[in-house]
MIBALUM-567498 format. One line per 10 residues: for each residue x, y, z of C-alpha. Coordinates in steps of 0.25 Angstrom, whole numbers. Each point is the difference from the previous one (the first is absolute). Last residue first. Layout:
X:Y:Z ~ ... .
END
This chain:
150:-65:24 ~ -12:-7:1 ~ 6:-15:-1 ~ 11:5:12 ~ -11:2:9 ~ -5:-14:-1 ~ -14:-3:-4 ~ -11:-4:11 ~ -12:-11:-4 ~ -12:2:0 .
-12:-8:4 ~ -13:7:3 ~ -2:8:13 ~ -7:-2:14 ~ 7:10:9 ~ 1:1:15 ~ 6:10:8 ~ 6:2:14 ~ 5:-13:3 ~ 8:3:12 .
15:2:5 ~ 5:3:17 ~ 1:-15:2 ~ 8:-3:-13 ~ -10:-5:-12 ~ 0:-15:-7 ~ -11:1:-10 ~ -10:-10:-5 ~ -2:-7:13 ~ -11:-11:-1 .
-17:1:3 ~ -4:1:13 ~ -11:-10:-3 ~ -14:4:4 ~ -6:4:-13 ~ 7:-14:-7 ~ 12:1:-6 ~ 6:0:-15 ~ 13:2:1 ~ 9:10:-8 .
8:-3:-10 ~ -12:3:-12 ~ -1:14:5 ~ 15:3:-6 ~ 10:6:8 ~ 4:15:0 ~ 8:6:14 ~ 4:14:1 ~ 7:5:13 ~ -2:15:2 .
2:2:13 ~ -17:-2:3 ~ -2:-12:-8 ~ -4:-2:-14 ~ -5:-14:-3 ~ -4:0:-16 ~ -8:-13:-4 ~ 1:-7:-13 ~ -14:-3:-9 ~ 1:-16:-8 .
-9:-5:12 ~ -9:11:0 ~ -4:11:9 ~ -10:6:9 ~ 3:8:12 ~ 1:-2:15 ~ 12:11:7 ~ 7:3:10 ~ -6:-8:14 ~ 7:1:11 .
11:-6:10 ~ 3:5:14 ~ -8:-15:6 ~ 10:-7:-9 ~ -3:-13:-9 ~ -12:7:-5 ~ -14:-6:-3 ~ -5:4:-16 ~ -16:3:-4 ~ -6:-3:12 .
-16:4:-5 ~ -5:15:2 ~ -7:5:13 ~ -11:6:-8 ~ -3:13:-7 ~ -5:-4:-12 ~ -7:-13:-2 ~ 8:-14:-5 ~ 6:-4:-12 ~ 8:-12:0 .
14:0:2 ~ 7:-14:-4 ~ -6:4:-14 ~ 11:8:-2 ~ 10:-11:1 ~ 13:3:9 ~ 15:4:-1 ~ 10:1:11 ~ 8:10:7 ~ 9:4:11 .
10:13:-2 ~ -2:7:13 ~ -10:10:-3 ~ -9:-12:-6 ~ -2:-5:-13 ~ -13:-6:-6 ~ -3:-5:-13 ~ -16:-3:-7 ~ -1:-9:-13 ~ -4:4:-10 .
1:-12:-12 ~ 8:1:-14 ~ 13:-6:5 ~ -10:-14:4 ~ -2:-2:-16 ~ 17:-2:1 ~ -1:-9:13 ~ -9:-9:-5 ~ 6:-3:-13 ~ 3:-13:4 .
-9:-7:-10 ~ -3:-14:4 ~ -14:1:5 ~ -6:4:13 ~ 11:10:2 ~ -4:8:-13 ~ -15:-1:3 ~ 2:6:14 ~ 8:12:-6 ~ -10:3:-11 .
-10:0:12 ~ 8:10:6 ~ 3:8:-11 ~ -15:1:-2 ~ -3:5:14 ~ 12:10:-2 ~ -6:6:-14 ~ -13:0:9 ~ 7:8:13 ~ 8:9:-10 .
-14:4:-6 ~ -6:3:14 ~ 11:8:4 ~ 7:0:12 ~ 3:11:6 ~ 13:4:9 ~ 2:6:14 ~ 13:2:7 ~ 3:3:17 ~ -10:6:6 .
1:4:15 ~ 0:-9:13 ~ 2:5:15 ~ -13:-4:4 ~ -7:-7:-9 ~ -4:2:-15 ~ -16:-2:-4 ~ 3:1:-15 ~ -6:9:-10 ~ -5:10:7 .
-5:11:-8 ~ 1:11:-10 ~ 6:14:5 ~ -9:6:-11 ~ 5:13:-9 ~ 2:-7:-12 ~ -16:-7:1 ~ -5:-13:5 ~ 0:-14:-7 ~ -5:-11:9 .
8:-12:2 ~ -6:-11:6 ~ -14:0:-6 ~ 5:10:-11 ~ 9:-10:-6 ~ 15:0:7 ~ -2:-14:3 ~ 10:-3:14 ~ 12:-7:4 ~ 5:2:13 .
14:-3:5 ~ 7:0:14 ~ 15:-2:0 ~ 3:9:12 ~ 3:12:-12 ~ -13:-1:-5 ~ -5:-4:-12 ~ -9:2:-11 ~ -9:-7:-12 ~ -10:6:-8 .
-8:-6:-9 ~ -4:2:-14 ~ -14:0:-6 ~ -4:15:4 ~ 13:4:-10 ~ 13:4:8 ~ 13:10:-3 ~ 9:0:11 ~ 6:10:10 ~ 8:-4:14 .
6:6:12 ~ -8:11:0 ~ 3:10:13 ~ -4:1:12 ~ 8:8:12 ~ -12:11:0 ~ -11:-4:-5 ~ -2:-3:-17 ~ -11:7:-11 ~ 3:-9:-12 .
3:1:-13 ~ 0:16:-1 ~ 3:4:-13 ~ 14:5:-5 ~ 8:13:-2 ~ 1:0:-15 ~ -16:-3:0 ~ -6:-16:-3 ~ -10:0:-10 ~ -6:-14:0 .
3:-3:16 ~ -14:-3:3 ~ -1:-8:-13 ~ 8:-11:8 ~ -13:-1:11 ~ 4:0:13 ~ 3:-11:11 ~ 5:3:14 ~ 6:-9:8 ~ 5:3:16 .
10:-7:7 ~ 9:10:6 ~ 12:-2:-9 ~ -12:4:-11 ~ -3:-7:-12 ~ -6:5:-13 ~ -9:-6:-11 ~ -2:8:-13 ~ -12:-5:-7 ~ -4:-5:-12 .
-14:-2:-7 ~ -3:13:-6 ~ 14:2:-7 ~ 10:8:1 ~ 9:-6:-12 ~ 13:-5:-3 ~ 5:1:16 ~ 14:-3:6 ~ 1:0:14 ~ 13:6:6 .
-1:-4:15 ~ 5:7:15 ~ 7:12:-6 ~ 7:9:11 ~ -2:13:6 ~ 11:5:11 ~ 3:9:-10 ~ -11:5:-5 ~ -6:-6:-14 ~ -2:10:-13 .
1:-12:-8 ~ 11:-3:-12 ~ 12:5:8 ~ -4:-6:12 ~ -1:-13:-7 ~ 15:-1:-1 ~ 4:-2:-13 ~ 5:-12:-9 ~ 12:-9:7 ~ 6:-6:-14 .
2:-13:-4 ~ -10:-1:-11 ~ 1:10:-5 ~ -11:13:3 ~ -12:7:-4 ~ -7:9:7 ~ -13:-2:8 ~ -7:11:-7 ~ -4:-13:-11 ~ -8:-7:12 .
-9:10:2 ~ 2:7:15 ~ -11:1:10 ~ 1:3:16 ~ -9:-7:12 ~ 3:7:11 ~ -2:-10:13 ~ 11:6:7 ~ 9:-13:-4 ~ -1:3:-14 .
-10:-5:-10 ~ 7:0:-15 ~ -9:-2:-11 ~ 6:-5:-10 ~ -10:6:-13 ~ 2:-8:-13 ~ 5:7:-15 ~ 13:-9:1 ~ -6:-13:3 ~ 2:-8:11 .
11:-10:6 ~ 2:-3:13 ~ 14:1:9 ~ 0:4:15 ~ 9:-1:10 ~ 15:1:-7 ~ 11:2:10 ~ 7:10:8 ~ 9:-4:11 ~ 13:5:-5 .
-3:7:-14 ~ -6:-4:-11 ~ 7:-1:-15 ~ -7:-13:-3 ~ -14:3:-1 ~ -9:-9:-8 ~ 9:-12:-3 ~ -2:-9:-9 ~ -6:-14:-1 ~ 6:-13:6 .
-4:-11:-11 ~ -11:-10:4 ~ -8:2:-10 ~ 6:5:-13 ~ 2:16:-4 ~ -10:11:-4 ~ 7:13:-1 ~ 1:9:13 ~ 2:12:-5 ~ -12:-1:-11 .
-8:4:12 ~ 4:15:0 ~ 4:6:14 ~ -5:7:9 ~ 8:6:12 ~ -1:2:15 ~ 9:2:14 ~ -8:1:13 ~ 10:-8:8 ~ -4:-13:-1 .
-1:0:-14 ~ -11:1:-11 ~ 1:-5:-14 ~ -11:4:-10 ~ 1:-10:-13 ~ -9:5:-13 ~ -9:-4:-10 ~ -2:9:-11 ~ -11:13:-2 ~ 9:10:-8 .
2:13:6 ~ -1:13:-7 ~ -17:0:3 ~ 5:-3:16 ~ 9:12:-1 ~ -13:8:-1 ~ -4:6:-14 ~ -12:9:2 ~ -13:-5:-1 ~ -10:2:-11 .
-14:-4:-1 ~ -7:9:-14 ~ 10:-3:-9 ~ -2:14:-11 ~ 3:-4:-14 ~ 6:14:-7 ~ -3:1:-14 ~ -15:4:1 ~ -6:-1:-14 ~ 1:13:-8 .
-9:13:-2 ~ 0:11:-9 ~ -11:1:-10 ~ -12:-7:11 ~ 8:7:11 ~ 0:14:-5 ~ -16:-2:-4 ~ -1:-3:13 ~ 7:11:7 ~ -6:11:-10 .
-14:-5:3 ~ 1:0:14 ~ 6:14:0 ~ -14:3:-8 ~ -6:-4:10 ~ 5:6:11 ~ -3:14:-8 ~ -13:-3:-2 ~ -3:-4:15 ~ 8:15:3 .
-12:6:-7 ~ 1:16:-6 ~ 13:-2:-7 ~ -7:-12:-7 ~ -13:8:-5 ~ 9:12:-6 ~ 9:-12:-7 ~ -13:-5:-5 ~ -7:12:-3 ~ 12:8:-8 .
2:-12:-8 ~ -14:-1:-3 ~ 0:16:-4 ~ 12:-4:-9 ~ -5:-10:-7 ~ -12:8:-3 ~ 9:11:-5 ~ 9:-9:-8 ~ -14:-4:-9 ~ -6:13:-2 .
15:3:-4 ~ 1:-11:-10 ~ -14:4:-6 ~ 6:14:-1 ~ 10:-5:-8 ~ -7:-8:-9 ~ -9:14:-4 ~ 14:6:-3 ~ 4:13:7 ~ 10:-9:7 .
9:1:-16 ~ 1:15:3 ~ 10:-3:10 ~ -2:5:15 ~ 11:10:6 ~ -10:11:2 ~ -12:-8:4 ~ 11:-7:10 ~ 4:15:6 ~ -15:3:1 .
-4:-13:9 ~ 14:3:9 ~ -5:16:1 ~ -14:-4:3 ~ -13:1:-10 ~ -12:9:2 ~ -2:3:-14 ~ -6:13:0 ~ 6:3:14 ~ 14:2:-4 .
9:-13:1 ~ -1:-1:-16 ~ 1:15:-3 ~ 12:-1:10 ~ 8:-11:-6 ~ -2:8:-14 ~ 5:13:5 ~ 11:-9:5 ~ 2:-6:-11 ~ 1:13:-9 .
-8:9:-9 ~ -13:-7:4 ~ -10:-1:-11 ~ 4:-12:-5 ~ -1:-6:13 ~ -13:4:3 ~ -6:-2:-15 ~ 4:-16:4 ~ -7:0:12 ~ -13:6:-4 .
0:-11:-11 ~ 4:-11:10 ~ -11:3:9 ~ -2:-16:3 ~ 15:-3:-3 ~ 4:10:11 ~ -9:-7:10 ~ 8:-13:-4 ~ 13:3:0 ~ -2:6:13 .
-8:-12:7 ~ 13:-8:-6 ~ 8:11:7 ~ -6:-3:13 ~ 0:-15:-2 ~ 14:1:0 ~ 3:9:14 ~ -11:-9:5 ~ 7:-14:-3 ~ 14:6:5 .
-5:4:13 ~ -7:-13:1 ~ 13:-8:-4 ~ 7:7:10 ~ -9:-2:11 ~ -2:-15:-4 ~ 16:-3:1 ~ 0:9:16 ~ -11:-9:3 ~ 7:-14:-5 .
12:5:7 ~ -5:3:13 ~ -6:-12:1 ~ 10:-8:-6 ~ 10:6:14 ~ -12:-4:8 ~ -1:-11:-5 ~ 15:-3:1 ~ 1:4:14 ~ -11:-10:3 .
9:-9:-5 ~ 11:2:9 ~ -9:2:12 ~ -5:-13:-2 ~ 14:-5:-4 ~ 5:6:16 ~ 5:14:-2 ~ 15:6:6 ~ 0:16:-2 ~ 11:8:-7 .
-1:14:5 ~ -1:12:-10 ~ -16:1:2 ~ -7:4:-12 ~ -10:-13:-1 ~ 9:-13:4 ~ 15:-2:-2 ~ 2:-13:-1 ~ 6:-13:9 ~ -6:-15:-3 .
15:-7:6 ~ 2:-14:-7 ~ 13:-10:2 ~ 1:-10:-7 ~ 8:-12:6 ~ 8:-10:-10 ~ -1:-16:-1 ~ 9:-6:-14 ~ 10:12:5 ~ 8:-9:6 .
3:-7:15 ~ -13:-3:5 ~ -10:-4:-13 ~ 13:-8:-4 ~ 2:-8:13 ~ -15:-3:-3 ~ 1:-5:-13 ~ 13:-8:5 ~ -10:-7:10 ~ -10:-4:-11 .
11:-6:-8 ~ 4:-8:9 ~ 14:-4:0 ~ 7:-13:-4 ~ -1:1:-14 ~ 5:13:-1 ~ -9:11:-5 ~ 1:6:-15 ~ -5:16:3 ~ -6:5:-14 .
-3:13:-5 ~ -12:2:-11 ~ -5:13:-2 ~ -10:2:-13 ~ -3:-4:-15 ~ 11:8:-4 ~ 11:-9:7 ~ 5:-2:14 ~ 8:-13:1 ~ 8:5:12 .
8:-12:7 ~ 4:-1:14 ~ 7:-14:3 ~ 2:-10:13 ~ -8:8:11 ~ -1:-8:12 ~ 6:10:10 ~ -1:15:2 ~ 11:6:9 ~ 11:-8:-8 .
7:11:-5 ~ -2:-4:-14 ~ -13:-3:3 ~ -3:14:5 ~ 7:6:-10 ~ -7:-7:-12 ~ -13:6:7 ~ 3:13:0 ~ 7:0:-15 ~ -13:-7:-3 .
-8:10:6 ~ 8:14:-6 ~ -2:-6:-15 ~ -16:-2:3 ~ -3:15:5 ~ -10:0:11 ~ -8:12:-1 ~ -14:-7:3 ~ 2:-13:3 ~ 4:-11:-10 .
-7:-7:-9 ~ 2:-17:-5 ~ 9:-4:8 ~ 4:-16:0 ~ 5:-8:11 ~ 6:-12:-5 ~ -2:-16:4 ~ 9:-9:-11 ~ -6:-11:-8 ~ 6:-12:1 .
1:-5:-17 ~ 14:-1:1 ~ 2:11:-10 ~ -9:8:9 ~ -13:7:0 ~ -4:10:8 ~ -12:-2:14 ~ -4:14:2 ~ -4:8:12 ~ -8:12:0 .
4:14:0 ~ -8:15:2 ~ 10:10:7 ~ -4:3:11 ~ -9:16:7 ~ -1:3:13 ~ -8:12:4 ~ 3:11:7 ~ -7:11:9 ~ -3:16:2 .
-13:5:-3 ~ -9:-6:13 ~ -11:-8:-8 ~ 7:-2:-12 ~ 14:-3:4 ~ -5:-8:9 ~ -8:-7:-9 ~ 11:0:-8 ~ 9:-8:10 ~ -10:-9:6 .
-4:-8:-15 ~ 7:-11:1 ~ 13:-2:-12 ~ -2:9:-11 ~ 4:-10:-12 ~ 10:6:-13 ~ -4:7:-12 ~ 8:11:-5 ~ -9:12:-1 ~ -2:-2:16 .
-16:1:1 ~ -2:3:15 ~ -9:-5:10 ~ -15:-4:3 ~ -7:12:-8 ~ -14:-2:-1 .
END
C-alpha cells in the first residue's frame, strides 16, 4: 500500500530495505538520485557529444549550491571527465547538463557523481508521537502509525456527530415549538397581549396551559409575524422532519462503530478522488550501494610482480604497440639489488587476482585495488594489500574474469600432493582468506594454476623426474577447500617437488597447427619457419646450478597419476637439482635470479633444444657458494637508463 516515500521533487528511491525498515521498526533511511539519462549533443562538426542530463533533483537539494559543488570538484581535480556544466532550466522544467570528455565513460562519471555530490542524498525517517494523554514521545512502526490515525479520525468523526446531534435537537425543538404554538395561536396571541411584560409573557407560555420550555417560549417571543403565514408553517413541517432524520442518523452512527468506520472510508476516498496526484518519486526496486568497483572503469590492465613481493598495475596503453623484433620496455626499473620482475599478465581491471600464499590461503583482491604505478617504479608490498603473516609469502597471482562451473583451481604441494577444486569455491573470498588447502606439517604449496577437465598437468621433481597427467575427473578428481588432495607423483626417497605447469588443450591444437605450418614452410621454399615456430610451447628446464635446455611438450606424453614420472633433464653433477620446467615461447626472455642477488635475462630462442636425457648447456656462470634461486619466464623488455628517468 505504502512502499516508500513521495519526495515533492521527484527523484528515484533506490531498493526498498531502508523504508521498510523504517516502516517496520520506526527508525530508518532511504536513498533517494537524482533522475538523469545520457545524451548524445550535436556539434559543429557533426560528432555528437556524450552529456549527463538531470532532469529532478532530491528532495531539498538546491540547484545553484550543486553546480557550484560539482564546478569545485573538477576544478580541483577530485572529479574527472567532466569538460562543461550548463543549466538550461527553463519554465517547462529542470534541465542541467554535465558534457563528458570524450575519453571517459559516461556511465562511470554518473557514478562518481551519485558518490561525491548531492545528486544521491540519505533521508533519514524517525515515526515518533506523543500517543493518547501521556507526555512521552513514543517510536511507532507505519502500522502503528496509521492505526494512530484511525484512531485519531475516529475520535474525530464521533466527537463532529456529537455536536451536529446536539445542535439538531436543540433546532428541532424550537421548530416542535413554533409549531405547537401555531396550532393554538389564538390562545397564544391573547397570552402575550395580556401580559404586562416579557417575562410575564415567557412565563404564561412555559406555564401549564401551554406546556412549552423556556428556549421554545423565547423563539414564540422573538418570532416575526410573517412565520404566522400558512407557507411558513408548511417550511417548518418541512425543517422538523429534516431535522428528526438528522437526529436518527447521527443518533444511529454514535450508537455503531462499523458506521462510523465507514463513514471514515468515505471521507478518505472522496479526499483522494478531489486531491490525489500521480506518484512523483520512481522507486528502483534492486539497488546496491556504490563499491569502488561501480567508480572504476572496466580496461585492460598490466600487473607486474617482483621477486621480493612488490606489486603494481598498470594501464595497457603503457606499453604502446611497437614493430616485431624491437626490444620492448621495461616493467620495473627502479629495483633493488637482487630483485627482479617474475610475473607479468594482463587482465581486466574489474577481474579477481587470486593470490594463494604458501599456507594454502587463498586470498582475493580486484584488479583495480592493485594501485597504480609508472612504469619504472617498485609498487607495494603485498603484505600491505593482504592480511599475510610475516613469514607468509605469495606462491601465484592468478587472474580470473569469471568463477565459472567448468574451472578449477589446481594446487601443488612441496610434498607432492594435488588437489583440484572448483573456481566458484572461491566466489566470495573474506578479508582474512579462505582455506585452499588443508597442508601437514613442513608442507606448503609450491604451485597454483588455473585448469579445465581437458588440460593436463605436467610436474617435476627436483632429480629431474616429470609426470604429465589429464586433470579431468578420471585423473584428477575435484575435492573440496578443506581437502589435502592427493598424490600426484610417486617421489623417491629424498625428492620434493620442484615446478608444475598445465598445458592447455587449446595451446596444444594452436601448437599442432604451427607445427604443421612449420613442416610445409621447410618442405617449400619459404624460410619462414623459424618465425611460425615463435608462436609454438615448448617446455624449459633450469637447474640450481644454471644448466638448461628446451624441449617439445609432446616429448611428455600423458601417463597416470602418481607414477614414477619420465627423465625429464640428467645433470652433470651428482649435487645439482632440478629449478624449474614451464612453458614458454621462443620470442619469451628468461629471468635467472640467484641466491646473492645476480640477475641474468636471455632470450628462450639461445637456448638449446635437447632431448629429455641431455643435460642441457650452462646458462649462468655462479661462484661455488652461489645458486639459481628463481626462475622467471617473462616477455621481452628492454631496461632504460637511470639518467633517462631522471
Amino acid at each position: 500500500i505504502i512502499p516508500a516515500p513521495d519526495f515533492p521533487s521527484g527523484g528515484t528511491i533506490m531498493g526498498l530495505s531502508g523504508a521498510r525498515q523504517m516502516y517496520s521498526t520506526g527508525r530508518g533511511s532511504v536513498v533517494v538520485r537524482a533522475k538523469a539519462h545520457t545524451e548524445m549533443l550535436p556539434t559543429s562538426r557533426g560528432q555528437g557529444r556524450p552529456a549527463i542530463v538531470v532532469t529532478e533533483l532530491p528532495y531539498t537539494v538546491a540547484k545553484n549550491g550543486l553546480l557550484e559543488k560539482v564546478a569545485s570538484l573538477v576544478n580541483e581535480k577530485k572529479l574527472a571527465g567532466i569538460a562543461e556544466i550548463r543549466d538550461e532550466s527553463s519554465m517547462e522544467g529542470l534541465r542541467i547538463v554535465f558534457e563528458v570528455r570524450r575519453d571517459a565513460d559516461p556511465l562511470m562519471v554518473l557514478n562518481h557523481l551519485y558518490k561525491r555530490t548531492e545528486l544521491q542524498r540519505n533521508f533519514a525517517g524517525n515515526l515518533m508521537a506523543v500517543l493518547g494523554e501521556g507526555r512521552m514521545p513514543q517510536q511507532m512502526t507505519l502500522r502503528q502509525a496509521l492505526q494512530s490515525f484511525l484512531d485519531f479520525r475516529v475520535e474525530c468523526v464521533k466527537r463532529r456527530s456529537a455536536f451536529q446531534l446536539r445542535k439538531a435537537e436543540a433546532k428541532l425543538h424550537i421548530v416542535e415549538g413554533m409549531l405547537q404554538a401555531q396550532g393554538s395561536l389564538d390562545e397564544v396571541i391573547g397570552a402575550i397581549r395580556s401580559a404586562n411584560s416579557t417575562a410575564e409573557a415567557q412565563a404564561l407560555l412555559t406555564s401549564s396551559a401551554f406546556g412549552l420550555s423556556q428556549l421554545q417560549a423565547d423563539a414564540i417571543l422573538s418570532m416575526q409575524l410573517r412565520r404566522l403565514t400558512k407557507l411558513e408553517r408548511a417550511s417548518l413541517i418541512k425543517e422538523e422532519a429534516e431535522l428528526s432524520t438528522m437526529v436518527a442518523h447521527l443518533s444511529s452512527l454514535l450508537a455503531d462503530k462499523l458506521k462510523v468506520d465507514t463513514l471514515i472510508s468515505e471521507e478518505l476516498a472522496e479526499l483522494r478522488q478531489n486531491y490525489a496526484t500521480p506518484r512523483l518519486t520512481e522507486i528502483e526496486h534492486e539497488y546496491e550501494e556504490l563499491s569502488d568497483m561501480d567508480l572504476t572503469a572496466q580496461e585492460q590492465v598490466i600487473i607486474v610482480q617482483s621477486a621480493k613481493g612488490f606489486v603494481k598495475r598498470m594501464p595497457l596503453d603503457e606499453f604502446e604497440e611497437q614493430g616485431r623484433g624491437t626490444r620492448g620496455k621495461a616493467g620495473m626499473a627502479n629495483l633493488g639489488d637482487g630483485d627482479a620482475v617474475i610475473r607479468i599478465f594482463t587482465c581486466m581491471s574489474h577481474d579477481t587476482i587470486l593470490c594463494i600464499s604458501e599456507k594454502g590461503i587463498a586470498y582475493a583482491l580486484h584488479a583495480f585495488q592493485v594501485p597504480q604505478a609508472t612504469r619504472t617504479a617498485r609498487g607495494v608490498l603485498l603484505h600491505q594489500l593482504l592480511p599475510l603473516d610475516q613469514d607468509e609469502a605469495i606462491a601465484s597471482l592468478l587472474p580470473v574474469s569469471e568463477f565459472s562451473d567448468s574451472s578449477f583451481l589446481v594446487l601443488l604441494t612441496s610434498d607432492g600432493w594435488i588437489k583440484k577444486t572448483a573456481l566458484r569455491a572461491f566466489d566470495k573470498i573474506t578479508a582474512r582468506g579462505l582455506t585452499a588447502a588443508s597442508l601437514a606439517d613442513g608442507d606448503r604449496v609450491v604451485h597454483a594454476a588455473l585448469c579445465t577437465d581437458a588440460d593436463s598437468a605436467i610436474l617435476v621433481s627436483k632429480k629431474g623426474l616429470a609426470l604429465r597427467f589429464n586433470t579431468d575427473s578420471k585423473q584428477l578428481r575435484a575435492s573440496g577447500r578443506a581437502s589435502r588432495g592427493v598424490k600426484s607423483i610417486a617421489l623417491r626417497d629424498g625428492d620434493s617437488i620442484a615446478d608444475m605447469d598445465i598445458i592447455r588443450a587449446a595451446d596444444a591444437a594452436t601448437d599442432a597447427l604451427t607445427s604443421a605450418a612449420t613442416t610445409d614452410s621447410e618442405s617449400g621454399e619459404s624460410d619462414g619457419g623459424d618465425e611460425a615456430d615463435d608462436d609454438r610451447h615448448m617446455l624449459v628446464a633450469v637447474t640450481r646450478e644454471g644448466f638448461g635446455k628446451r624441449m617439445d611438450v609432446d616429448n611428455f606424453a600423458p601417463k597416470g597419476r602418481g607414477g614414477r614420472g619420465m627423465i625429464a633433464i640428467k645433470f652433470k653433477r651428482e649435487t645439482d637439482r632440478l629449478l624449474t620446467l614451464s612453458q614458454a615461447q621462443r620470442s619469451d626472455q628468461l629471468l635467472l635470479i640467484t641466491q646473492k642477488g645476480t640477475i641474468v635475462r636471455q632470450s628462450v630462442s639461445a637456448i638449446s633444444a635437447q632431448g629429455r636425457a641431455a643435460t642441457g648447456v650452462q646458462l649462468q656462470r655462479l661462484d661455488d657458494d652461489d645458486f639459481v634461486a628463481s626462475v622467471a619466464i617473462v616477455p621481452p623488455v628492454e631496461e632504460e637508463e637511470p639518467a633517462a628517468e631522471a
